[in-house]
KEFI-966165 format. One record per residue: residue number from 1; residue in three letters; x, y, z of N, C-alpha, C in turn. Coordinates in nm, 4 decimals, padded with zeros to 6 digits. Example, Ala and Ser with C-alpha at 12.3 -4.5 7.8 and 13.67 -1.06 7.14 Angstrom:
BEGIN
<rec num="1" residu="ALA" n_c1="01.3190" n_c2="-00.5690" n_c3="00.7800" ca_c1="01.2300" ca_c2="-00.4500" ca_c3="00.7800" c_c1="01.3200" c_c2="-00.3300" c_c3="00.7800"/>
<rec num="2" residu="SER" n_c1="01.2850" n_c2="-00.2250" n_c3="00.7080" ca_c1="01.3670" ca_c2="-00.1060" ca_c3="00.7140" c_c1="01.2900" c_c2="00.0030" c_c3="00.7870"/>
//
This chain:
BEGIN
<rec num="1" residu="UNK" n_c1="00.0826" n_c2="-00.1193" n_c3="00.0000" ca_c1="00.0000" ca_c2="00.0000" ca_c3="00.0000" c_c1="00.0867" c_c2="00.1252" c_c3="00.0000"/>
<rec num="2" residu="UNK" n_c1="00.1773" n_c2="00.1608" n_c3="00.0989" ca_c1="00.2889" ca_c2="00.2302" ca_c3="00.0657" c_c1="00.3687" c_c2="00.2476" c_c3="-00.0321"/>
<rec num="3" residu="UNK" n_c1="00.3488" n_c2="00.1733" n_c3="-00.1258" ca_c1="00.4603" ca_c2="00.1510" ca_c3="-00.2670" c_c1="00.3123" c_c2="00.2223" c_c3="-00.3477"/>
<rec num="4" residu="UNK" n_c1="00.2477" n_c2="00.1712" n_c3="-00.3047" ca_c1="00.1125" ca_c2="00.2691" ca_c3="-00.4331" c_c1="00.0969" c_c2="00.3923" c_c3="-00.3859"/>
<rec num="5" residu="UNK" n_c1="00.1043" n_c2="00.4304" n_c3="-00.2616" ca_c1="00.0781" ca_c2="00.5855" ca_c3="-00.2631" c_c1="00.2005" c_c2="00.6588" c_c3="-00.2754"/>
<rec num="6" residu="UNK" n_c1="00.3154" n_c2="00.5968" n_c3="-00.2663" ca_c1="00.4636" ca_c2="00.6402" ca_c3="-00.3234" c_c1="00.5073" c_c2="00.6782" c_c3="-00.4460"/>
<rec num="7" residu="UNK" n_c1="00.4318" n_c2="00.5668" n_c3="-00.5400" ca_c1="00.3989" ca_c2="00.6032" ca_c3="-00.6946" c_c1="00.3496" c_c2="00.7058" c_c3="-00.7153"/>
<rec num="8" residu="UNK" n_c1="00.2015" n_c2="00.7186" n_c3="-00.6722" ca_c1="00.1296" ca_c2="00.8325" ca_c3="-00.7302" c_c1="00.1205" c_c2="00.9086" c_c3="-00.6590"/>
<rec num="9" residu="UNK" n_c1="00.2112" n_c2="00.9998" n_c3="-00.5522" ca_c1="00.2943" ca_c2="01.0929" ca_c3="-00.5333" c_c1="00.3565" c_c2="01.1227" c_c3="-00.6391"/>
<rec num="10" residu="UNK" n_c1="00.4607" n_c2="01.0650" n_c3="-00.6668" ca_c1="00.5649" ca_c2="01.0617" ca_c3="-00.7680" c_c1="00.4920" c_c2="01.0851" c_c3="-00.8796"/>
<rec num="11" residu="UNK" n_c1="00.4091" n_c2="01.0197" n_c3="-00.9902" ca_c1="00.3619" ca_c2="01.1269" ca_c3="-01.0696" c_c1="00.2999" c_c2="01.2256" c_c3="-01.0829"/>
<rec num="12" residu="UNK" n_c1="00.2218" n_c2="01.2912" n_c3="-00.9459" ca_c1="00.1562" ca_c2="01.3814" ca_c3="-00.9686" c_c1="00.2778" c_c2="01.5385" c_c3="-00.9701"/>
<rec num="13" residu="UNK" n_c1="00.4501" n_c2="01.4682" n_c3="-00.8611" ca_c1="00.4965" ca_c2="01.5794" ca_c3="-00.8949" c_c1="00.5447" c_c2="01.6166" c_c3="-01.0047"/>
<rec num="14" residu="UNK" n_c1="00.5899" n_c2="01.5301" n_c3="-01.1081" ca_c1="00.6412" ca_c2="01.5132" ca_c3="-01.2146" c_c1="00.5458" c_c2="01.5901" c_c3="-01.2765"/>
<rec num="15" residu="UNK" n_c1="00.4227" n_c2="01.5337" n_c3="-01.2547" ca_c1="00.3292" ca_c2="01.6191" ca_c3="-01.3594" c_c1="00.3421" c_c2="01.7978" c_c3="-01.3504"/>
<rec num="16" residu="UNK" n_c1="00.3296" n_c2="01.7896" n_c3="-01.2285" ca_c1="00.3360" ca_c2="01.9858" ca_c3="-01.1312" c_c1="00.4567" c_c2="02.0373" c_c3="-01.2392"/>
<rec num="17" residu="UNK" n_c1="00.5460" n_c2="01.9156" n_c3="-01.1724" ca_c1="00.7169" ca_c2="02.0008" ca_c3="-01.2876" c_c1="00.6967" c_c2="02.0443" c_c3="-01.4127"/>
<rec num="18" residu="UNK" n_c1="00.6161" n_c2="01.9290" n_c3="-01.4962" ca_c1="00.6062" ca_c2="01.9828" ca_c3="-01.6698" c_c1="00.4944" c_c2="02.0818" c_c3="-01.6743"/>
<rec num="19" residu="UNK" n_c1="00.4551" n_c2="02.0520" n_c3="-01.5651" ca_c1="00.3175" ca_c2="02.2212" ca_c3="-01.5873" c_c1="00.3773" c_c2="02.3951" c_c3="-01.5995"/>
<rec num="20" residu="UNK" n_c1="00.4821" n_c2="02.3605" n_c3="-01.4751" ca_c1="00.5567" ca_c2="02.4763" ca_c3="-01.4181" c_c1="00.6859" c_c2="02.4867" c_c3="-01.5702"/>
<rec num="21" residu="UNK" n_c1="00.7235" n_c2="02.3838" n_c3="-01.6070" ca_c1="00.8227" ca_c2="02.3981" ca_c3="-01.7408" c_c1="00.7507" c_c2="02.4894" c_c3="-01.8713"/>
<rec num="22" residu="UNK" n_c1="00.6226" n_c2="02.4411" n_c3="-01.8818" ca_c1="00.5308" ca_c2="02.4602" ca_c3="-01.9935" c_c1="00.5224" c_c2="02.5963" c_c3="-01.9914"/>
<rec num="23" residu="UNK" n_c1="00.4918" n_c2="02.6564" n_c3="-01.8336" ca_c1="00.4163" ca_c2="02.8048" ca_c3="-01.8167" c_c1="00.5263" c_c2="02.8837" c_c3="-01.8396"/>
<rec num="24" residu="UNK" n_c1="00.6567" n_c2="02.8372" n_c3="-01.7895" ca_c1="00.8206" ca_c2="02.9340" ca_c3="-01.8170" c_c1="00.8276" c_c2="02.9881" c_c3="-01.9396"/>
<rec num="25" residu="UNK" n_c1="00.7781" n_c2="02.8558" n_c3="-02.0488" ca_c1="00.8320" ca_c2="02.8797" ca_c3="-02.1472" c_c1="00.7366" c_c2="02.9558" c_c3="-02.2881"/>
<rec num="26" residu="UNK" n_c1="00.6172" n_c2="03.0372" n_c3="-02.2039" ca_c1="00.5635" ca_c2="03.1501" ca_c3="-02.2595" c_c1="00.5349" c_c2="03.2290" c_c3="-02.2877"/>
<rec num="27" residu="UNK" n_c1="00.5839" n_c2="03.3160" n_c3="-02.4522" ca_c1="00.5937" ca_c2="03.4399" ca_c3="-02.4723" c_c1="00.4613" c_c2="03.5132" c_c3="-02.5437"/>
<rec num="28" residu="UNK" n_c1="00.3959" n_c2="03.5710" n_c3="-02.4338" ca_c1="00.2666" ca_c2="03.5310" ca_c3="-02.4882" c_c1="00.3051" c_c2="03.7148" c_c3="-02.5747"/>
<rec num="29" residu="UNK" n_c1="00.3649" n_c2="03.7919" n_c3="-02.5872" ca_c1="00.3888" ca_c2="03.8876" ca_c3="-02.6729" c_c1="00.4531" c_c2="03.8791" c_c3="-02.7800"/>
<rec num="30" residu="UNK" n_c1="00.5061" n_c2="03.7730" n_c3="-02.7728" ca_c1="00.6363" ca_c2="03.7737" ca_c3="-02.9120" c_c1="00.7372" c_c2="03.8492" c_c3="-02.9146"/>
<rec num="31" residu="UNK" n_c1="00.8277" n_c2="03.8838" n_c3="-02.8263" ca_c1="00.9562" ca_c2="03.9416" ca_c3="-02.8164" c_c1="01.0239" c_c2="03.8905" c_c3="-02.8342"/>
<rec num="32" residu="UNK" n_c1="00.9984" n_c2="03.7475" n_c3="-02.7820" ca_c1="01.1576" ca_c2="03.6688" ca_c3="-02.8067" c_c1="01.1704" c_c2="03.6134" c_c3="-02.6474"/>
<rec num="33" residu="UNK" n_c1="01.1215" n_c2="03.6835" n_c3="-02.5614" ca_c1="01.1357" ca_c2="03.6510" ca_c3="-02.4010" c_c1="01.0088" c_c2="03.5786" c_c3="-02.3032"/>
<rec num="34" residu="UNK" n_c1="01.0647" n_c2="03.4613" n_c3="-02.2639" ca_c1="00.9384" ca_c2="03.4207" ca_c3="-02.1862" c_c1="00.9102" c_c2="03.4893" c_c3="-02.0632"/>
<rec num="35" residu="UNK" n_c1="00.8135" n_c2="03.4523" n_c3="-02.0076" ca_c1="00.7178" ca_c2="03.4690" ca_c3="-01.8931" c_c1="00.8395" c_c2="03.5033" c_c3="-01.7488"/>
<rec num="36" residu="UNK" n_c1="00.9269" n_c2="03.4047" n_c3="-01.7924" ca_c1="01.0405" ca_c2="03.3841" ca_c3="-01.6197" c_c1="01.1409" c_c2="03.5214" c_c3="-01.6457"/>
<rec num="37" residu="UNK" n_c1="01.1553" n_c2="03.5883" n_c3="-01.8044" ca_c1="01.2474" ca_c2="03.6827" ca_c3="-01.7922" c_c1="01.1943" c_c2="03.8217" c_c3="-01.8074"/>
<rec num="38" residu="UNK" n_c1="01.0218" n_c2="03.8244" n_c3="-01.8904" ca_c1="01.0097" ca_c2="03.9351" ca_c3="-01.9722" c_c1="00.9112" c_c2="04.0152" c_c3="-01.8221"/>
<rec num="39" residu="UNK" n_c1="00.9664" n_c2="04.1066" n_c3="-01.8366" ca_c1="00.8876" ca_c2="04.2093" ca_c3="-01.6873" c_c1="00.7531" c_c2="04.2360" c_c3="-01.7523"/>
<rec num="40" residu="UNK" n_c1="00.7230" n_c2="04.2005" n_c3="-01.8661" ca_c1="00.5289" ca_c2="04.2754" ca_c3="-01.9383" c_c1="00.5269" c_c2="04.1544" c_c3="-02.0385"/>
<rec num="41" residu="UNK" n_c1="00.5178" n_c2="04.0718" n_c3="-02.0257" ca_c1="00.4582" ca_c2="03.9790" ca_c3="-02.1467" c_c1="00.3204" c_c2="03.9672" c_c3="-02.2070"/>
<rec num="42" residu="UNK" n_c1="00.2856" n_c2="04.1412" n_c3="-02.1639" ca_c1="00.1806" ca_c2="04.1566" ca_c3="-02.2300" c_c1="00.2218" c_c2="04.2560" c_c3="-02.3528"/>
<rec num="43" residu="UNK" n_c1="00.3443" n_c2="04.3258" n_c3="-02.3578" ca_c1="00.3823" ca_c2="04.4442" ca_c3="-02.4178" c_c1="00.5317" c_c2="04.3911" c_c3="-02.4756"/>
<rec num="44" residu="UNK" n_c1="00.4707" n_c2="04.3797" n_c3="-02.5882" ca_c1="00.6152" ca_c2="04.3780" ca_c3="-02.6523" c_c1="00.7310" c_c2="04.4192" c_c3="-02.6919"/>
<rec num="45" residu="UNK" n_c1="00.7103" n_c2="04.5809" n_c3="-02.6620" ca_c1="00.8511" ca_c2="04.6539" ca_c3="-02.6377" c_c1="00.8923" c_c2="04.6670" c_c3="-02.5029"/>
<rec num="46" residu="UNK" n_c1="00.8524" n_c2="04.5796" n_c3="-02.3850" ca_c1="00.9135" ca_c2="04.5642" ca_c3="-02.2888" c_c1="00.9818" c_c2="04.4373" c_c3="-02.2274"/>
<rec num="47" residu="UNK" n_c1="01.1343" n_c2="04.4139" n_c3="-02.2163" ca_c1="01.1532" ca_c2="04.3034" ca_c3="-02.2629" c_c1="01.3171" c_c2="04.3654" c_c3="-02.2044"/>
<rec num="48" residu="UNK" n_c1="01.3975" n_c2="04.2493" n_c3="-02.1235" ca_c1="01.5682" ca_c2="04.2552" ca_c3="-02.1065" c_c1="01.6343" c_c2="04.3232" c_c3="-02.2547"/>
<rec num="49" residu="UNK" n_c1="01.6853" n_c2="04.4216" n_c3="-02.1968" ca_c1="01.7772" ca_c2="04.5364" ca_c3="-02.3050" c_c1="01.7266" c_c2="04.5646" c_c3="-02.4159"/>
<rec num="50" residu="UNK" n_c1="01.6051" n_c2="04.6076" n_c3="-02.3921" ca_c1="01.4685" ca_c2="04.7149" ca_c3="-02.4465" c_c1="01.5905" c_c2="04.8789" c_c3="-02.4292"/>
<rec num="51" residu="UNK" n_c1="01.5524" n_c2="04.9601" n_c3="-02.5499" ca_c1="01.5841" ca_c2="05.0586" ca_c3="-02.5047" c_c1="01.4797" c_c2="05.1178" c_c3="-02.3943"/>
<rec num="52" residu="UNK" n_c1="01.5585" n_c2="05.2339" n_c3="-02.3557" ca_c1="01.4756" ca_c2="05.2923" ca_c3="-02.2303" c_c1="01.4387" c_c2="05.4207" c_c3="-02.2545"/>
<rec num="53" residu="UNK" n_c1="01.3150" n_c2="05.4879" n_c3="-02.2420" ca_c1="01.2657" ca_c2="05.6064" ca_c3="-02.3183" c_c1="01.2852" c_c2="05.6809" c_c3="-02.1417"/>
<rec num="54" residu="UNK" n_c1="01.3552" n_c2="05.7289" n_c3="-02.1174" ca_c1="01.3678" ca_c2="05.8351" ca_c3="-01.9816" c_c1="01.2581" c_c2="05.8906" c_c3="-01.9149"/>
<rec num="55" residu="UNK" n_c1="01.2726" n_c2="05.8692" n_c3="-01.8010" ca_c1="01.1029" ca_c2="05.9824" ca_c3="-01.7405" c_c1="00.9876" c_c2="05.9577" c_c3="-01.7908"/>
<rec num="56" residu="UNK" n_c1="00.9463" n_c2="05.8211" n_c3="-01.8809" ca_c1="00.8309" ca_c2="05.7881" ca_c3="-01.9360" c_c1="00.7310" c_c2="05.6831" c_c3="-01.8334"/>
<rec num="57" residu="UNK" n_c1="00.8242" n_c2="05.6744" n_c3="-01.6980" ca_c1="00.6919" ca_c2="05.6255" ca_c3="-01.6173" c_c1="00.7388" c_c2="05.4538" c_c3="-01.6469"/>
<rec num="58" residu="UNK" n_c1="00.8127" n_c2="05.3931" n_c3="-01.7164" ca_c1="00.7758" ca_c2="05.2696" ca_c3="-01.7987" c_c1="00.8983" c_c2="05.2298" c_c3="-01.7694"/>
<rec num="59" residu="UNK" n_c1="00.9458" n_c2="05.1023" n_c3="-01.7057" ca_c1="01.0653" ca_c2="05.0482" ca_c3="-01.6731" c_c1="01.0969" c_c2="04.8816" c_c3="-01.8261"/>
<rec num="60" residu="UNK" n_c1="01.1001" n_c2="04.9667" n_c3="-01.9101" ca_c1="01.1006" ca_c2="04.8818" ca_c3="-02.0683" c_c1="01.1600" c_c2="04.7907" c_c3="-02.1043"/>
<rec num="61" residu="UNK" n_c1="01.3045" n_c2="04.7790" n_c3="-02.0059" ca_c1="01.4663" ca_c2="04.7307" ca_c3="-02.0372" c_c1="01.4177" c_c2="04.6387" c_c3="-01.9067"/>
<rec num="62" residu="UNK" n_c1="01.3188" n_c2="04.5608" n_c3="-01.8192" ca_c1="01.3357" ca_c2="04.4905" ca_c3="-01.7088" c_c1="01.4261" c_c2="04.5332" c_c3="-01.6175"/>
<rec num="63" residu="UNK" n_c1="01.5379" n_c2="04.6213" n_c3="-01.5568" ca_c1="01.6223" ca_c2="04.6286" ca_c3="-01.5008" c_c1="01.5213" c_c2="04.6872" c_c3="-01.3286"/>
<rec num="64" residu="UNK" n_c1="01.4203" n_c2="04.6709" n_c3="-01.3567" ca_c1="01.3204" ca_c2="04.7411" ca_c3="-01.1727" c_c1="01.3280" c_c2="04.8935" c_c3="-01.1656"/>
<rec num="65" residu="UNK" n_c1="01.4120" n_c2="04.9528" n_c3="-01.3089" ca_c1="01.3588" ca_c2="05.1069" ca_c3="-01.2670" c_c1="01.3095" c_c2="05.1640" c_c3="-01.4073"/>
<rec num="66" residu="UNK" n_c1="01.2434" n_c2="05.2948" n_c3="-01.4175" ca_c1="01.2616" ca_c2="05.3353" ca_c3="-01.5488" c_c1="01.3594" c_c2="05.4434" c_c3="-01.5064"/>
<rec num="67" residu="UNK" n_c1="01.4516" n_c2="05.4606" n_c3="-01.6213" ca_c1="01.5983" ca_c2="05.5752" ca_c3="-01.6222" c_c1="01.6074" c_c2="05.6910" c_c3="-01.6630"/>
<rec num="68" residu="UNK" n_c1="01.5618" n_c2="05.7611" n_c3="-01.5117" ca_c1="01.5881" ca_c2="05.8967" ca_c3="-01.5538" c_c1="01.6934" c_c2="06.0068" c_c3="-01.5382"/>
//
């Protein structure tokens, strides 16, 4: 009985893992950057080494500030 609920432990985390792999790996804007790197994956000019438009309120480049 222990060897069966040991099993299906075991696949349900496996399963969790390819869920959590699946969701990483979506760019639901099309930049080029998934979900784990892009700070707006709703906005596609915001995205790691985006230029940065100054004092526009909008942190574009992911770096946690916008650069003013």
């Amino acid at each position: 009985m222990t060897l069966i609920l040991c099993l299906l432990a075991c696949d349900s985390i496996t399963f969790e893992e390819e869920k959590i792999d699946s969701e990483v790996l979506v760019d639901a804007d099309g930049d080029g950057y998934y979900t784990g790197d892009d700070c707006d994956d709703q906005d596609s000019s915001r995205y790691p080494g985006a230029h940065e438009n100054t004092s526009d309120g909008v942190d574009s480049n992911c770096d946690g500030e916008d650069d003013t």
